[in-house]
N, C-alpha and C positions, 0 to 999 in steps of 0.2 A: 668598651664592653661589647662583647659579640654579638650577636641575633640570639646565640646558642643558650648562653646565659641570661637573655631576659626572657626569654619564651620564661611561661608559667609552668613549674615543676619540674623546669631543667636547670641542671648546673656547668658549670666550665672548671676545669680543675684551674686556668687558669687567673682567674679570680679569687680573691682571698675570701675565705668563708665568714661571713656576715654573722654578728649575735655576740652573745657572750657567752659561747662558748668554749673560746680558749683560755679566757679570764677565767672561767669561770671550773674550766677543769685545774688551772694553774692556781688558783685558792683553795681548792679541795686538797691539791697535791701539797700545800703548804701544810694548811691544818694536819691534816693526819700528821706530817712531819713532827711537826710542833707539838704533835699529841703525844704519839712515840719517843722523842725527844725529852720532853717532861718525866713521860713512864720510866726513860733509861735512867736520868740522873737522879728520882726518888728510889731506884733499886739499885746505884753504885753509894748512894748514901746508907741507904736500908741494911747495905751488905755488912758496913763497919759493926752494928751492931753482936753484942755474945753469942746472939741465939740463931745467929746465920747459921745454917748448916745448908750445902746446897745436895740437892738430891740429883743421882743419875734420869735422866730423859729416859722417857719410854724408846727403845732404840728405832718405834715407828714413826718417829717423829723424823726420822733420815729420810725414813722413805716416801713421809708424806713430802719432803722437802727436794726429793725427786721429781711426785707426780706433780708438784706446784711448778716447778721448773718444767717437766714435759708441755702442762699447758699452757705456759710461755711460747713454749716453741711452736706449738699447733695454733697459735693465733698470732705467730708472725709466719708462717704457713700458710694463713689466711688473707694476712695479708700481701704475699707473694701473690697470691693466686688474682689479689684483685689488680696488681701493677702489670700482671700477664692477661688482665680481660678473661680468665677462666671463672666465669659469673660461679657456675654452679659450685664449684670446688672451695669457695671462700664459705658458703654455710655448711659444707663437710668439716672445715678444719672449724670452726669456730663452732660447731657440734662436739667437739672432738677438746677442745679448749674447755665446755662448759662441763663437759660428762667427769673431764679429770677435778676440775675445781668441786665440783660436788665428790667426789672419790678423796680430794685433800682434806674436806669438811668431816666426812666420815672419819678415816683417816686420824682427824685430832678427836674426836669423840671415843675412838678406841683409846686411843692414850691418854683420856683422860680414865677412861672405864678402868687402865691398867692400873696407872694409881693408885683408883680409888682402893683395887685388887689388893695393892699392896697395904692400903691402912696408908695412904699417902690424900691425905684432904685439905683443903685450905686451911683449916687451922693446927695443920702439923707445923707448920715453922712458917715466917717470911718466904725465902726461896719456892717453896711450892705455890705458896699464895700470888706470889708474881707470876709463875709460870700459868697458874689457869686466869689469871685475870687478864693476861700480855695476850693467852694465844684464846680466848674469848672474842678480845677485843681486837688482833684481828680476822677472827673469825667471822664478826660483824662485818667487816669491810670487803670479803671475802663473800659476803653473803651480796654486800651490795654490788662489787665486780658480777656475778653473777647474775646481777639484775640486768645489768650494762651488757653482758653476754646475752641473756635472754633477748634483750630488746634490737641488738646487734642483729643477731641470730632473726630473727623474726623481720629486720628490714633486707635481709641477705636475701633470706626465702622468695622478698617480693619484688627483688631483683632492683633494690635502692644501691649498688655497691658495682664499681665498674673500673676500668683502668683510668678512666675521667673522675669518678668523684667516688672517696672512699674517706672522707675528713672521719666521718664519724667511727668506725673502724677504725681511725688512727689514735680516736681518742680513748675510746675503750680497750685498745692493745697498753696504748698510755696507761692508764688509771691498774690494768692488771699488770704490770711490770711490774710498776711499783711497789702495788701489794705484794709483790714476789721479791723484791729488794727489802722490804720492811720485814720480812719473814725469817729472810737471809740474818737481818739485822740480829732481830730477836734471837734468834735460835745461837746466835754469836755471843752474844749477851747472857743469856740464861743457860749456856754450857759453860763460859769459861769466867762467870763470877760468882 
């Protein structure tokens, strides 16, 4: 172990980071799985049923499935910036990450608003009913990226993020990926059954 790495409040990128929290992101990353997972195959069974009928997607639901994918990219942008040592530019892009995931939030709130427009409510049929319960729930998770972004964001600001040590940054790019693959998932799922 270095000088560098025991000194108090410094880190060495190379040493492997301490705690649980790689475990502890890689259970989270399970469960949701496992939660989504359950959700899909109670709606490919739900679907046999007579009174399936599925409903067209608000076609905003594309475009939020853009700005979720843009801020994907603005927080591996961010992550760039911290493997280049450009301290300041990783809390621009990871500003840039959270502003769109709040604009994704919105985003499904309008399409749910459309819906409702159309006389389309949870208890119009199954099909609709899985769609506001699937993109609620992850809406929730989305909420909680967000928080991971927030608190990201906030250690960026005070210059915790560097070409040497950016774990936690990696984790939080982790955790919203995901949520943007799970998204993918759904939106796959709830168009074409």
């Amino acid at each position: 172990m270095t000088a560098l790495a025991t000194a108090p409040g410094l880190r060495d990128d190379r040493v492997a980071p301490r705690g649980p929290y790689p475990i502890g992101l890689a259970a989270i990353l399970v469960t949701v799985a496992m939660l989504f997972t359950a959700f899909t195959s109670a709606l490919v069974i739900r679907r046999t049923g007579t009174d399936w009928v599925r409903i067209a997607l608000p076609p905003i639901v594309w475009a939020n499935t853009l700005v979720l994918l843009l801020s994907s990219v603005a927080l591996e942008r961010a992550r760039a910036a911290a493997r280049r040592d450009l301290v300041p530019r990783i809390a621009d892009w990871l500003g840039v990450a959270a502003l769109l995931g709040v604009l994704f939030l919105a985003g499904q709130w309008i399409a749910w608003r459309e819906l409702v427009a159309q006389g389309i409510v949870l208890r119009t049929g199954p099909h609709p009913a899985f769609f506001y319960m699937l993109s609620a729930v992850h809406a929730a998770h989305v909420i909680g990226g967000l928080g991971a972004l927030a608190w990201t964001l906030n250690r960026a600001r005070g210059g915790a993020y560097s070409a040497a040590w950016h774990v936690g940054l990696n984790h939080t790019a982790i955790y919203w990926h995901f949520v943007g693959v799970v998204w993918l998932w759904l939106l796959a799922v709830l168009s074409t059954l």
